[in-house]
C-alpha positions as CSV (number, residue, x, y, z in Angstrom):
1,X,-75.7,-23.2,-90.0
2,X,-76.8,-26.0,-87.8
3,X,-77.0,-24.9,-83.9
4,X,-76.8,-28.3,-83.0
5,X,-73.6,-29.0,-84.8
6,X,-72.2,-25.5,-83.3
7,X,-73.0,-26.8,-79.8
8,X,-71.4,-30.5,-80.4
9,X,-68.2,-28.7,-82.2
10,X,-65.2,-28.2,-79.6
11,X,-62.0,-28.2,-82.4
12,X,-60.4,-25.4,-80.8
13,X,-61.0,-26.2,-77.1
14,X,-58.4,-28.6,-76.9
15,X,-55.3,-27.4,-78.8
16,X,-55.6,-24.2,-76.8
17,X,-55.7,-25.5,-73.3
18,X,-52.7,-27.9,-74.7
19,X,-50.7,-24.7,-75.5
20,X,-51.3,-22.5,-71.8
21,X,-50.8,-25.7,-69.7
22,X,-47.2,-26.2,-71.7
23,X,-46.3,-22.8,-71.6
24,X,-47.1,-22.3,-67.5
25,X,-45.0,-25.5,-67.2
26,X,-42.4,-24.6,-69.1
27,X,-42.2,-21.3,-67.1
28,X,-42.6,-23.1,-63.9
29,X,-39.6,-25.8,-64.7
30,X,-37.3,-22.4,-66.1
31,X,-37.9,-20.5,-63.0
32,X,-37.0,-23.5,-60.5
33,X,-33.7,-24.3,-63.2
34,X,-32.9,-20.6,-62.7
35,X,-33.2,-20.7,-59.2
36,X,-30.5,-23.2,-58.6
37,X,-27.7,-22.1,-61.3
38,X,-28.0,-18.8,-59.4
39,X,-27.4,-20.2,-56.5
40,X,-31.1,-19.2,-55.2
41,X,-32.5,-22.1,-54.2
42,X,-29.8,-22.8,-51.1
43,X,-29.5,-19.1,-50.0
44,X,-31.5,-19.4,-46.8
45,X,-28.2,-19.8,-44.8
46,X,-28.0,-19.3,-40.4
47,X,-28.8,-15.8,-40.1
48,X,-25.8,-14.1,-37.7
49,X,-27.4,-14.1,-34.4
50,X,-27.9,-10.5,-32.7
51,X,-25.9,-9.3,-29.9
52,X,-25.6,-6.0,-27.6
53,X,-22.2,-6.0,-25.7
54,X,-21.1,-3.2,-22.8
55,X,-17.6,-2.4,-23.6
56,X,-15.5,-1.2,-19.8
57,X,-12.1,0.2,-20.8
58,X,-11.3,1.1,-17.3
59,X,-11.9,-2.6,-16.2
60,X,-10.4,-4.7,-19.2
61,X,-13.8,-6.4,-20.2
62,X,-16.7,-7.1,-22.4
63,X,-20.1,-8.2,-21.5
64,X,-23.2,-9.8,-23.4
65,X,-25.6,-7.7,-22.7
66,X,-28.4,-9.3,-24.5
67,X,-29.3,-10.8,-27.7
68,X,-29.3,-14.2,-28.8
69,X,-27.2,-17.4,-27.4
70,X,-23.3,-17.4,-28.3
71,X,-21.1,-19.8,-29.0
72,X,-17.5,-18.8,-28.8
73,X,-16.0,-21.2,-31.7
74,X,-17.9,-19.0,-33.6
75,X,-16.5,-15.6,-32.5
76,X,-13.7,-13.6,-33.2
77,X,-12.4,-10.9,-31.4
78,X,-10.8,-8.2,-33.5
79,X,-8.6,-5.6,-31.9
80,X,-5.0,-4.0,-31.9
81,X,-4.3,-6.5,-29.1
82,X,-5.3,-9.9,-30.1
83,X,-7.5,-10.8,-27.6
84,X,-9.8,-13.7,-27.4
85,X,-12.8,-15.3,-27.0
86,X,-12.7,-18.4,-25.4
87,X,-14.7,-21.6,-26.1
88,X,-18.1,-22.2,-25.1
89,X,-21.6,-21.0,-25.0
90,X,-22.5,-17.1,-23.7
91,X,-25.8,-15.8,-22.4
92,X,-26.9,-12.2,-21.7
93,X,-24.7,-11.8,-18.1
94,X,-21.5,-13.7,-18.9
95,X,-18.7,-12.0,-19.8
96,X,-17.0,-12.6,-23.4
97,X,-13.7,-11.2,-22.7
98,X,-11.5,-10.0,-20.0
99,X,-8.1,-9.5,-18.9
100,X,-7.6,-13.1,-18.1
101,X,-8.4,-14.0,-21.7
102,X,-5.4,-11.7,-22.8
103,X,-7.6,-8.9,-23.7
104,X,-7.1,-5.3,-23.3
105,X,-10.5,-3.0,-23.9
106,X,-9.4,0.1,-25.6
107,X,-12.9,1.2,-27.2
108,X,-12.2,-0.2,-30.9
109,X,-12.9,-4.0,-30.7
110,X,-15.3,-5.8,-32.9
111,X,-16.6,-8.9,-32.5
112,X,-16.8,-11.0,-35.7
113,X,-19.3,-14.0,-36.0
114,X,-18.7,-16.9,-38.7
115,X,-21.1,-19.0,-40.1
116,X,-20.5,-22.7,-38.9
117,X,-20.9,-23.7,-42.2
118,X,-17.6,-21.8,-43.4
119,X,-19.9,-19.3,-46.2
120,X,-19.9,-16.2,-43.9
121,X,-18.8,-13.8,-41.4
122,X,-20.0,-10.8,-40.1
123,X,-19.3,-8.1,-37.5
124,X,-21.9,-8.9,-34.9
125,X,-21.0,-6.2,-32.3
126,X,-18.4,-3.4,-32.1
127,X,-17.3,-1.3,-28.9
């Protein structure tokens, strides 16, 4: 056996580096394809924004008490009542709902925030 030819000889070298670079991007394109018929790849929706509320039965209201910024075209109020929320954007201080927006407090609201997008709702605060 000749060394030299040994050392010259790279037959295998190639085909095999061929076969693991179309196998990782095969992989690679099946995992981004997979991602998006699952619905993965746009899942990274608004997060619902926190909020702490002080609920006074006695006085017919409900405070923000802290948390992030509101907007009240997002919120729902959801009691045996029907009170509202009015339009408009609420900080930590302002008050979300009193007797001049129709509502009566009677220790069972929940406030519901949806998405602006129209994909979700949840229950952001409850009394």
């Amino acid at each position: 056996m000749d060394i030299k030819q040994l050392i010259q000889d790279d037959d295998a070298v190639s085909p095999v580096i061929g076969v693991i670079l179309m196998v990782a991007i095969t992989v690679i394109l099946a995992a981004v394809i997979a991602s998006f018929v699952l619905g993965l790849g746009d899942s990274a929706g608004d997060a619902a924004p926190t909020l702490s509320v002080e609920c006074n039965v006695a006085n017919d209201y409900i405070n923000h008490t802290g948390g992030d910024e509101l907007n009240g075209d997002e919120l729902t109020l959801q009691n045996g009542d029907g009170g509202t929320i009015n339009s408009g954007t609420y900080n930590a201080g302002d008050q979300l709902a009193n007797s001049s927006t129709g509502t009566t407090v009677s220790g069972d609201e929940q406030i519901q925030w949806a998405n602006p997008d129209g994909s979700s709702t949840s229950i952001i605060a409850e009394c």
